[in-house]
C-alpha positions as CSV (number, residue, x, y, z in Angstrom):
1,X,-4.1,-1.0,-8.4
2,X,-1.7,0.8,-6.7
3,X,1.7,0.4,-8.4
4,X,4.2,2.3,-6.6
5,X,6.7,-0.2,-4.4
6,X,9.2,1.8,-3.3
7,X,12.7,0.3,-2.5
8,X,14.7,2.3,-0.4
9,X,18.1,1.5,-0.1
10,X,19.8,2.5,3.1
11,X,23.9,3.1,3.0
12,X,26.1,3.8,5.7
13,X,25.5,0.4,8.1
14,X,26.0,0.4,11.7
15,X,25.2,-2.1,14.5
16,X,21.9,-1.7,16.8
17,X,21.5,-4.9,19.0
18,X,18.8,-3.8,21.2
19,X,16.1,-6.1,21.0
20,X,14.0,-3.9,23.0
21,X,14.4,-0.8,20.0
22,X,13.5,-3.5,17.2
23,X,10.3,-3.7,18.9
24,X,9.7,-0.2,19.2
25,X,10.8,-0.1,15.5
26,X,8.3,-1.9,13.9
27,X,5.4,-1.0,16.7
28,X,6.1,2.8,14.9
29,X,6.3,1.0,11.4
30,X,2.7,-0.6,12.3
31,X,0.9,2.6,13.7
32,X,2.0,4.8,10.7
33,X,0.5,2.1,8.5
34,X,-2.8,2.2,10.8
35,X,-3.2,6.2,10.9
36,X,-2.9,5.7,6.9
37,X,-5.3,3.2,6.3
38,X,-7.6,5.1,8.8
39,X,-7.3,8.7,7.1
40,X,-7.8,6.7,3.7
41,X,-10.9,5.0,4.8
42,X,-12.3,8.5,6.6
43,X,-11.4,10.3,3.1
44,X,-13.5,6.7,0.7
45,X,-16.2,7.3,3.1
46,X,-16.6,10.8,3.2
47,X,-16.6,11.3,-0.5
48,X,-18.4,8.0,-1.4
49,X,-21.4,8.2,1.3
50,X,-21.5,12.8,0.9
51,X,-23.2,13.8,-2.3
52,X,-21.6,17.0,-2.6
53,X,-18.0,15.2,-2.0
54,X,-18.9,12.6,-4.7
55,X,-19.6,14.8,-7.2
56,X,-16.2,16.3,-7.2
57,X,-14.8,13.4,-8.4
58,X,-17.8,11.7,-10.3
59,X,-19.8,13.5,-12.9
60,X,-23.7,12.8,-11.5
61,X,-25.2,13.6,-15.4
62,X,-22.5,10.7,-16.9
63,X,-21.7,8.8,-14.0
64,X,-17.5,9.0,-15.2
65,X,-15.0,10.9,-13.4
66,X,-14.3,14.3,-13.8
67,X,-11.2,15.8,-14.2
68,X,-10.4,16.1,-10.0
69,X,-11.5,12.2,-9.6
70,X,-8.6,11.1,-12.5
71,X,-6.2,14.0,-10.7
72,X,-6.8,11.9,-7.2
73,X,-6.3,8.5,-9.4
74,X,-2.6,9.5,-10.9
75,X,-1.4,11.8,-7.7
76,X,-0.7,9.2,-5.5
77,X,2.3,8.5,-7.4
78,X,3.8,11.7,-7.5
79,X,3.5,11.9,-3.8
80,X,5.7,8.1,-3.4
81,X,8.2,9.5,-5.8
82,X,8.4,12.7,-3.9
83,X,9.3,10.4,-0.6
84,X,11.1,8.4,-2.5
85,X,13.4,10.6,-3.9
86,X,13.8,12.8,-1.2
87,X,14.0,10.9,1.3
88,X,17.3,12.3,2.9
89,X,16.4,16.0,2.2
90,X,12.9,16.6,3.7
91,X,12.7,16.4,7.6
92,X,10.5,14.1,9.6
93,X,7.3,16.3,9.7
94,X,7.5,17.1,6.0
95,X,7.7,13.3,5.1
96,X,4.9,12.4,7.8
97,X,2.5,15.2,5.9
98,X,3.1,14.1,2.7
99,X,2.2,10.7,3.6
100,X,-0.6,11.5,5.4
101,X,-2.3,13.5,2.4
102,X,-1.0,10.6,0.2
103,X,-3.3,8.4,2.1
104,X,-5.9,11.0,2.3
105,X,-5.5,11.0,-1.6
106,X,-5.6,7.6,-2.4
107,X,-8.9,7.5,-0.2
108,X,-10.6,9.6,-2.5
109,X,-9.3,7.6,-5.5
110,X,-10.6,4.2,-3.7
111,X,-13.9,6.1,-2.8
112,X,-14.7,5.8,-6.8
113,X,-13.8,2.1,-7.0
114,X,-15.7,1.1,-3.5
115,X,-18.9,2.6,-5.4
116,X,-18.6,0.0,-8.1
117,X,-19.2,-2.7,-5.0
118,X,-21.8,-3.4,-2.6
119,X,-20.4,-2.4,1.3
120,X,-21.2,-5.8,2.4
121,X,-18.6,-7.3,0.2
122,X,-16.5,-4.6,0.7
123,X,-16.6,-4.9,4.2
124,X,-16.0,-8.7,4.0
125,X,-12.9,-8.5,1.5
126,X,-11.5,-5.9,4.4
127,X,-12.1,-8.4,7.1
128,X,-10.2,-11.0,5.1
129,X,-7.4,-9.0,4.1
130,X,-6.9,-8.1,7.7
131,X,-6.5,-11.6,8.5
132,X,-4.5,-12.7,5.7
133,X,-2.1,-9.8,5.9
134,X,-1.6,-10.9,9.9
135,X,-1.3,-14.3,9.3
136,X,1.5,-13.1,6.8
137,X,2.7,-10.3,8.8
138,X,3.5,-12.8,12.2
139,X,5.1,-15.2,9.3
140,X,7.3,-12.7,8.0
141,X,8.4,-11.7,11.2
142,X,8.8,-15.0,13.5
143,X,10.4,-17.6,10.1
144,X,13.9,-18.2,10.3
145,X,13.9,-18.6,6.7
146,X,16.0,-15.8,4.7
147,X,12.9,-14.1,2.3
148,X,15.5,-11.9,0.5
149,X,15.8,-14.7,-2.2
150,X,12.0,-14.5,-2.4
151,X,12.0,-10.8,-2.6
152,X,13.5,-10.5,-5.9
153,X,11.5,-13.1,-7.5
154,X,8.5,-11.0,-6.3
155,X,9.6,-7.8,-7.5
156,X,9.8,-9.2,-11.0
157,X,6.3,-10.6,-10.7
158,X,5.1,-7.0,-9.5
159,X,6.3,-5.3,-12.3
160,X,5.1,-8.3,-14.7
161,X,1.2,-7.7,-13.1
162,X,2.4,-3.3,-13.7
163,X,2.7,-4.0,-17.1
164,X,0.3,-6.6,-18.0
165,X,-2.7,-4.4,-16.4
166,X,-1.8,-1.7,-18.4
167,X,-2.1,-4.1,-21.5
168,X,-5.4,-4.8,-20.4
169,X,-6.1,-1.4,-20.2
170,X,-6.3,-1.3,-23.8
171,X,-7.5,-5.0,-24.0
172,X,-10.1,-4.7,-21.3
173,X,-10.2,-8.8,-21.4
174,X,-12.2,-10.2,-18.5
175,X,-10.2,-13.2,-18.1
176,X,-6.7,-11.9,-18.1
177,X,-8.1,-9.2,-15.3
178,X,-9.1,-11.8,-13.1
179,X,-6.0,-14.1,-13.8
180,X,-3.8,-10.5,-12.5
181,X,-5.8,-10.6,-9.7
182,X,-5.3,-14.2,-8.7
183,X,-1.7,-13.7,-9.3
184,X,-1.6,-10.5,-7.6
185,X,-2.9,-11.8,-4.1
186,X,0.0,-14.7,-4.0
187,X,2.7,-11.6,-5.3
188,X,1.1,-9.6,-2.3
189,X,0.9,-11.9,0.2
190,X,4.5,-13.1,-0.3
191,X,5.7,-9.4,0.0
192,X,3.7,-8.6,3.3
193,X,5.9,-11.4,4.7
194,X,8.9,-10.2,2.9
195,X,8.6,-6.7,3.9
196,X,7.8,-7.4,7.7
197,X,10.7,-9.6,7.8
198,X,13.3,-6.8,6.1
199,X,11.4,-4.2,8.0
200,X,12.0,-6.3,11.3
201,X,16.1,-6.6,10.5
202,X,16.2,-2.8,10.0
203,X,15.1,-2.9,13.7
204,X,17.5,-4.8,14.7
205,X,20.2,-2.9,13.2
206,X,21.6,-5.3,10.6
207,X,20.6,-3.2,7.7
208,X,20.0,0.6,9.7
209,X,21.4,3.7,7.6
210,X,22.1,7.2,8.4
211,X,18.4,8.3,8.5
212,X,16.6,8.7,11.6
213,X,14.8,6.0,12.8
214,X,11.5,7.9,13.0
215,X,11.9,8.5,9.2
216,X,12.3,4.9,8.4
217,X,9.6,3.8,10.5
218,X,7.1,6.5,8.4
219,X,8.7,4.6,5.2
220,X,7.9,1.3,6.1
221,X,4.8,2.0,7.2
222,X,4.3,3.3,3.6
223,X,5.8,0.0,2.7
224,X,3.0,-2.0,4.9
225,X,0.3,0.5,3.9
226,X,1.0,-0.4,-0.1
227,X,1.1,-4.0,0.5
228,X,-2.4,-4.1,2.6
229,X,-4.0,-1.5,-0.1
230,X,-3.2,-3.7,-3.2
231,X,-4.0,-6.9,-1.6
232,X,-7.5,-5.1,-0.6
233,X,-7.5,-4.3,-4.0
234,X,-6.7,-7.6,-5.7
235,X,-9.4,-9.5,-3.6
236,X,-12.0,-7.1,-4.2
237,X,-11.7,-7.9,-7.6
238,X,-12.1,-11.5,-7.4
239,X,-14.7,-11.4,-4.7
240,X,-15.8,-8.2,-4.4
241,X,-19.7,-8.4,-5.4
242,X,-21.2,-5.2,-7.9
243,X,-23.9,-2.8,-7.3
């Protein structure tokens, strides 16, 4: 699972009330989320369908992972943390490449886990997190109802599923895995909403900091991005069928 959320706070408030740059907002929040999950998918299939690629990352005389496959497994972090944190100090086109070989690095990790399942299932768990995180996504963004309350209470469930995977880790207990899942798709599903609706209201301008726009639309596609990858994730667990 992919366990970095990041929660950028934005200072320095000012008023945008055109409707028209909301839009535009969140259109630039969506593609950055679509060229990620595109370069991720290119980079899964690459290295999962080339033999040369997938022996970089999966020892063919063991079947485990060698010692680049575990680095593309724990990198993705550093790269959040380095957006995270500096945020304010890189430019535009040093965030967009780092998230752009973030996704191209988390595509090589998922390329190890998408060879445990068949591509029929995997196929048919992407087609129905597509739909679920739209039918969210539209929620989040046309309810009335204030999420932020809801936000919270999901954050604390995120870090509750963060904590209790790596227990299983050690555990390896087939039962609490698949109650994580379960209780990972409803955490994920709330926070697409969530997100889109928070994401939609930095658009509008009630919540819009110092930072470019361009810069926050490349974080909240990240945002997006980590909300479709671990509900992919959570559902291929529960439905996802083995090889």
């Amino acid at each position: 699972m992919e366990n970095n959320k990041p929660d950028y706070v934005y200072d320095n408030v000012f008023q945008i009330n055109d409707a028209d740059a909301s839009r535009k907002f969140l259109a630039n929040v969506f593609m950055w989320m679509f060229v990620a999950l595109g370069v991720s998918a290119l980079c899964a299939f690459s290295f999962d369908s080339n033999l040369a690629l997938r022996d970089l990352i999966r020892d063919p005389s063991t079947g485990g992972v060698t010692g680049l496959g575990l680095l593309a497994m724990f990198a993705p972090l550093a790269f959040v943390l380095v957006m995270r944190f500096g945020f304010n100090r890189l430019s535009y086109g040093a965030l967009a490449l780092i998230f752009v070989a973030y996704a191209a690095v988390t595509g090589i990790s998922l390329s190890v886990i998408l060879s445990i399942y068949t591509a029929a299932s995997v196929l048919g768990v992407f087609v129905t997190t597509s739909v679920v995180f739209g039918v969210m996504a539209i929620a989040g963004y046309t309810t009335k109802t204030d999420l932020t309350k809801f936000g919270s209470i999901l954050i604390m469930f995120l870090i509750g599923i963060v904590v209790a995977s790596l227990v299983n880790m050690f555990l390896r207990s087939s039962g609490l895995d698949m109650l994580i899942s379960y209780i990972g798709v409803a955490v994920f599903v709330g926070l697409t909403a969530y997100d889109v609706q928070k994401l939609k209201n930095i658009g509008a301008g009630l919540t819009y900091g110092d930072a470019s726009a361009s810069k926050m639309a490349l974080i909240g596609g990240l945002t997006l991005y980590l909300d479709f990858i671990n509900l992919f994730l959570m559902l291929l667990r529960i439905f996802g069928r083995r090889r």
